[in-house]
Each structure stands twice: as C-alpha cells, then as structure tokens.
Backbone bond lengths (Angstrom), bond angles and torsions (degrees), N, CA, C in turn:
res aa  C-N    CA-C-N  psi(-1)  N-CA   C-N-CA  omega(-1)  CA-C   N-CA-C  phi
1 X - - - 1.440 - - 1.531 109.24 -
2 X 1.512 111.89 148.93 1.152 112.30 -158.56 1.651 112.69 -102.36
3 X 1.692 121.63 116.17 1.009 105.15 -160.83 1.435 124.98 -111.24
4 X 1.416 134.23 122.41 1.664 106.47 -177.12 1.646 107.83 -136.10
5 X 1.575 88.15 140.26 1.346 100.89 -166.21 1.723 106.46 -100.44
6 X 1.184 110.72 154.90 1.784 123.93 -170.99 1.615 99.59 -110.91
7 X 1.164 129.34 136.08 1.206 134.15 151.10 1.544 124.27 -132.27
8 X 1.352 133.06 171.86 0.886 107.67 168.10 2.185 117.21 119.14
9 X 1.244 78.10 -48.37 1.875 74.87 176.50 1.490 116.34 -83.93
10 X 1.516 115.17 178.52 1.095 119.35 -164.66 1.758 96.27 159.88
11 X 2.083 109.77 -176.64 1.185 115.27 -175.06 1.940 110.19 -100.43
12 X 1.370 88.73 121.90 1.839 104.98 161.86 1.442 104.93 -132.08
13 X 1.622 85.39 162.68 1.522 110.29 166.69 1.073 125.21 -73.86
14 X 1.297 115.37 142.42 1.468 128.16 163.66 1.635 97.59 -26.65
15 X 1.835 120.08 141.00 1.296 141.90 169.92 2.026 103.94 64.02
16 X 1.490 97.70 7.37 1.510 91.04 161.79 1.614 123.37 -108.89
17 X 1.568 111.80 172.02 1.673 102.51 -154.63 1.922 80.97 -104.58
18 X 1.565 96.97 -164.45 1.089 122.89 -165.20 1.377 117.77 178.13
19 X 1.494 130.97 115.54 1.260 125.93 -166.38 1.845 113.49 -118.47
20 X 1.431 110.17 114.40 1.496 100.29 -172.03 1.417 106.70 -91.24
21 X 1.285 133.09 170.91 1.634 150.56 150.44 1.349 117.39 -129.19
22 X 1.435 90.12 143.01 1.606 116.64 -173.84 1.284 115.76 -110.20
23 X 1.292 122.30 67.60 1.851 107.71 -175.55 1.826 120.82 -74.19
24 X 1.302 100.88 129.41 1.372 86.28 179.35 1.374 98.94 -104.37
25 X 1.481 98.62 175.66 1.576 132.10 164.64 1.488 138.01 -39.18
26 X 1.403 83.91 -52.11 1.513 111.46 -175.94 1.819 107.06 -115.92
27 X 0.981 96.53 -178.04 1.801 103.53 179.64 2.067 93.32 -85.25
28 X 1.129 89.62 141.08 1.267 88.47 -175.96 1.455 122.88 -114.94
29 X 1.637 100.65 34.48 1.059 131.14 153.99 1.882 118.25 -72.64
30 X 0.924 102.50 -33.04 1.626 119.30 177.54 1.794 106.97 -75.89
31 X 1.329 107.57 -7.89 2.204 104.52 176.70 1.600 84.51 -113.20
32 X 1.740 84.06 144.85 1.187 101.99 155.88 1.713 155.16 -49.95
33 X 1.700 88.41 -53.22 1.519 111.04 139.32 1.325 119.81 -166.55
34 X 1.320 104.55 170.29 2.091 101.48 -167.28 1.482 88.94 -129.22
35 X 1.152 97.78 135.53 1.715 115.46 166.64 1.564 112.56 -126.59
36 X 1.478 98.59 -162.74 1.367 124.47 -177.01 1.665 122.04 -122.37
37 X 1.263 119.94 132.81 1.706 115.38 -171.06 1.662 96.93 -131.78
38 X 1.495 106.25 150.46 1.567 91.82 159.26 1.312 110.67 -155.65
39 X 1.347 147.10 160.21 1.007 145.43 -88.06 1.629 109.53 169.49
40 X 1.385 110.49 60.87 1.619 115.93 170.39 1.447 115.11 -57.67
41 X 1.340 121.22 169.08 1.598 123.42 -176.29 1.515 86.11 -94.90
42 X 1.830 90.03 142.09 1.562 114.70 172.91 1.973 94.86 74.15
43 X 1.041 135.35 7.22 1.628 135.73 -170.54 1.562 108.36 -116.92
44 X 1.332 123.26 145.10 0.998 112.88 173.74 1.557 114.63 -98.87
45 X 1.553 116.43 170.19 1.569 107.21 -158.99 1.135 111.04 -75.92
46 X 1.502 134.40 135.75 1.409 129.91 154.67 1.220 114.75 -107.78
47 X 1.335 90.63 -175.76 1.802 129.29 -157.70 2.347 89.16 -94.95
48 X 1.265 81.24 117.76 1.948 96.39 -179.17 1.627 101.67 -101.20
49 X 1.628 114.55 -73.14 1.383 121.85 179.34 1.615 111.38 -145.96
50 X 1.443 123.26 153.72 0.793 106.05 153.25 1.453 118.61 -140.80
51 X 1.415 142.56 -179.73 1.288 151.10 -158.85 1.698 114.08 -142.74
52 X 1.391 95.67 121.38 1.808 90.74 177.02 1.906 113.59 -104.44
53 X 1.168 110.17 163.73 1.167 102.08 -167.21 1.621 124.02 -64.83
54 X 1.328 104.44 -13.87 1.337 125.35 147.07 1.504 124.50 -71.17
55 X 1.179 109.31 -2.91 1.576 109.54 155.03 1.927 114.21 83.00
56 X 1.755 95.87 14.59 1.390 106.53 179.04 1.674 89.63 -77.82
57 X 1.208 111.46 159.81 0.728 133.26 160.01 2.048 146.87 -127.22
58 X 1.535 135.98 154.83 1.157 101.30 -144.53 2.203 81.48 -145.73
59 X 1.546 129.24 154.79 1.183 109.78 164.21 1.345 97.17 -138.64
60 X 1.018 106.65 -175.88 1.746 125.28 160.77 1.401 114.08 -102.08
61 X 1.619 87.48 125.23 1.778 106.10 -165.07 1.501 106.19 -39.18
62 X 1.500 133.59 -19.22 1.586 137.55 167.83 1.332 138.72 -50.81
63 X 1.980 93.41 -30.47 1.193 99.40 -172.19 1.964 102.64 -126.14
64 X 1.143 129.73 4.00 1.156 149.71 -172.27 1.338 99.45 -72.65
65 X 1.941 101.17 130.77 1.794 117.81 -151.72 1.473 113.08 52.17
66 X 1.253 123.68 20.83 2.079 117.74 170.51 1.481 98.12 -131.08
67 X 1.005 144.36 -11.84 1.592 155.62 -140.07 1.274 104.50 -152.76
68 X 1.441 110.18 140.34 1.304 117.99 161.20 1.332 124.75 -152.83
69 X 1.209 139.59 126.64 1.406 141.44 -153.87 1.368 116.75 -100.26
70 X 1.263 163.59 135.46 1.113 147.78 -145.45 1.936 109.59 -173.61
71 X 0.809 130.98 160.50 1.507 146.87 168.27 1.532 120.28 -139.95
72 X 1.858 95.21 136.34 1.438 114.92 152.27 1.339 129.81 -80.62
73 X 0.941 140.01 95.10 1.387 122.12 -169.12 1.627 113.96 -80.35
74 X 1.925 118.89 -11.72 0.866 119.09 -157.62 1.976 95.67 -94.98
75 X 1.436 103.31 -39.58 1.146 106.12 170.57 1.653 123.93 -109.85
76 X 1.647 124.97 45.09 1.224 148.61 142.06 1.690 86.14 58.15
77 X 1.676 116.43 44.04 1.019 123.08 161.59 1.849 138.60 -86.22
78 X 1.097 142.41 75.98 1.656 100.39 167.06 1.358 129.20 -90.11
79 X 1.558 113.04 154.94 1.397 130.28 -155.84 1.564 97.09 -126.55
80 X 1.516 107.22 133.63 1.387 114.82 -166.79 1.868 85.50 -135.20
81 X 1.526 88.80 109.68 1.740 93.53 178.63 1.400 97.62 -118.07
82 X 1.782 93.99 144.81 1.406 110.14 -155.13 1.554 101.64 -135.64
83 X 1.354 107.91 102.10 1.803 121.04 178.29 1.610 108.49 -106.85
84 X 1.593 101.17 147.22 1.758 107.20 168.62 1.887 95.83 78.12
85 X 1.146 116.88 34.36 1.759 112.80 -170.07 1.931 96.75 -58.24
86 X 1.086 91.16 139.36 1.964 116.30 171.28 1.638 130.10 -105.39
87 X 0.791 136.47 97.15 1.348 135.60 179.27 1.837 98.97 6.59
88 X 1.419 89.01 -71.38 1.788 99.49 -165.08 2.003 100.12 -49.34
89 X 1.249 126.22 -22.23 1.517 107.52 177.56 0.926 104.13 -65.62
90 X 1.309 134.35 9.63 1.998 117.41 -177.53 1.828 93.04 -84.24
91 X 1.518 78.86 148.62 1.354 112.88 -150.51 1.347 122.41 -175.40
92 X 1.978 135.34 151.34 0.799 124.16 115.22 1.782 161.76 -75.54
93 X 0.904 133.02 92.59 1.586 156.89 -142.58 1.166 87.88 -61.86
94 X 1.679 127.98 124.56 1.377 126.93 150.42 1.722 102.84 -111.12
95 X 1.296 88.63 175.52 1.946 117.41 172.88 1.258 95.79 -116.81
96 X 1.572 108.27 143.21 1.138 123.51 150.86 1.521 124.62 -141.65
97 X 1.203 94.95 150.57 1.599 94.91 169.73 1.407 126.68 -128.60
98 X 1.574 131.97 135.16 1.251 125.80 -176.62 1.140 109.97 -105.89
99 X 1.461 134.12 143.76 1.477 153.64 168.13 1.353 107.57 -40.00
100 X 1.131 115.05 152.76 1.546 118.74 -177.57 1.774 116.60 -102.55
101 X 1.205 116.88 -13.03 0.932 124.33 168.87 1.719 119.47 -144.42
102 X 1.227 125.39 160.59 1.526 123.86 -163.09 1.486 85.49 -80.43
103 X 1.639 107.52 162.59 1.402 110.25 -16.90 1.185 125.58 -59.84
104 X 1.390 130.55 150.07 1.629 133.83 160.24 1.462 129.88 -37.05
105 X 1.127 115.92 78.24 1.713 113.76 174.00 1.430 113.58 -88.00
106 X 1.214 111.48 138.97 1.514 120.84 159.83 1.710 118.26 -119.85
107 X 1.626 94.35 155.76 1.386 116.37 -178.65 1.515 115.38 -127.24
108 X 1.317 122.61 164.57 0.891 122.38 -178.74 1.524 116.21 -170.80
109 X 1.404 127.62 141.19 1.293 139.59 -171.91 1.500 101.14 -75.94
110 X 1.828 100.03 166.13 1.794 100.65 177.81 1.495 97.47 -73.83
111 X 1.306 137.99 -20.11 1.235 117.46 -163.05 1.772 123.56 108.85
112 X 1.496 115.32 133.02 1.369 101.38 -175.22 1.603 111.66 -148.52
113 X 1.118 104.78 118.06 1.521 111.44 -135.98 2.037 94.16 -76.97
114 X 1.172 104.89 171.16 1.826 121.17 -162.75 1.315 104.49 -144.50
115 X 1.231 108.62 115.12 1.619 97.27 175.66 1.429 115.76 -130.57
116 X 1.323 149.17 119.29 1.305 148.30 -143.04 1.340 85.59 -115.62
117 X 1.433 103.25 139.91 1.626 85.63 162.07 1.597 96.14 -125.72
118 X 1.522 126.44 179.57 1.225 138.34 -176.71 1.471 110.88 -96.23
C-alpha cells in the first residue's frame, strides 16, 4: 500500500513562506504525477500544483508566481514551496499521487494543515 506522508505546515503571517514535503513509500518514479490539493473548511478540495514525472509542471491561477512545486527523485520527495502566504491559503494541504498506467489509482496524504494569519 501506497504511503505518503505531509510535513511541513503550520502558523505564519501574512507575506511569509512555508515549505511542505511529501515523502512517499515507493520511488516515485513509478506515479504518473504528484501534486498538491487544499482544502478550506466548508470548501471543496482543489487543485494547488502539480508535477509530471518529466518535471512539467502545472498551478492554480491563485497561487501562480507565490508557489512552487518541485521533486526529489533521489529521496522520493515532493516539495511544495510556498512564498507571499495570504490569509485565503489557509487550508489543509494534501499529496497526491496518480498511477502511471490504467487503471487510474489515486493516493493521498493525511494532510497538513496551513494557517495564514492576517
């Protein structure tokens, strides 16, 4: 079973950064691609960044030039760095990972909560 762990969040101020990690289980050479979701109370989850194993990369027009998505390949890491933080990024931060070939599996971390304050 495929496991990935979140570290990394916690409370800053408005215009301060914050850098999360995603360690997985497996080499994470084997997913298709791993991104970022997050998840305000009463909100439904969105799409933050994501990363292909080719190292394209993708954001949500919200966080684009403040965010940056990144991979270890040596230590089956992704790193979701987070500059210019806004009240509205509060959130809980998941990982995910998608299968590389069908069928489509997904994964996902417990989550690691972000709290901006003003």
């Amino acid at each position: 079973q495929v496991q990935l762990v979140e570290s990394g969040g916690g409370l800053v101020q408005a215009g301060g950064s914050l850098r999360l990690s995603c360690a997985a289980s497996e080499s994470i050479f084997s997913f298709g691609a791993l991104g970022w979701y997050r998840q305000a109370p009463g909100k439904q989850r969105e799409l933050v960044a994501t990363i292909t194993r080719g190292g394209i990369t993708n954001y949500a027009d919200s966080v684009k030039g403040r965010f940056t998505i990144s991979r270890d390949n040596t230590k089956d890491t992704v790193f979701l760095q987070m500059n210019s933080l806004k009240p509205e990024d509060t959130a809980a931060y998941y990982c995910n990972a998608k299968s590389r070939y069908a069928p489509l599996r997904e994964y996902w971390g417990q989550g690691t909560q972000v709290t901006v304050s003003s």
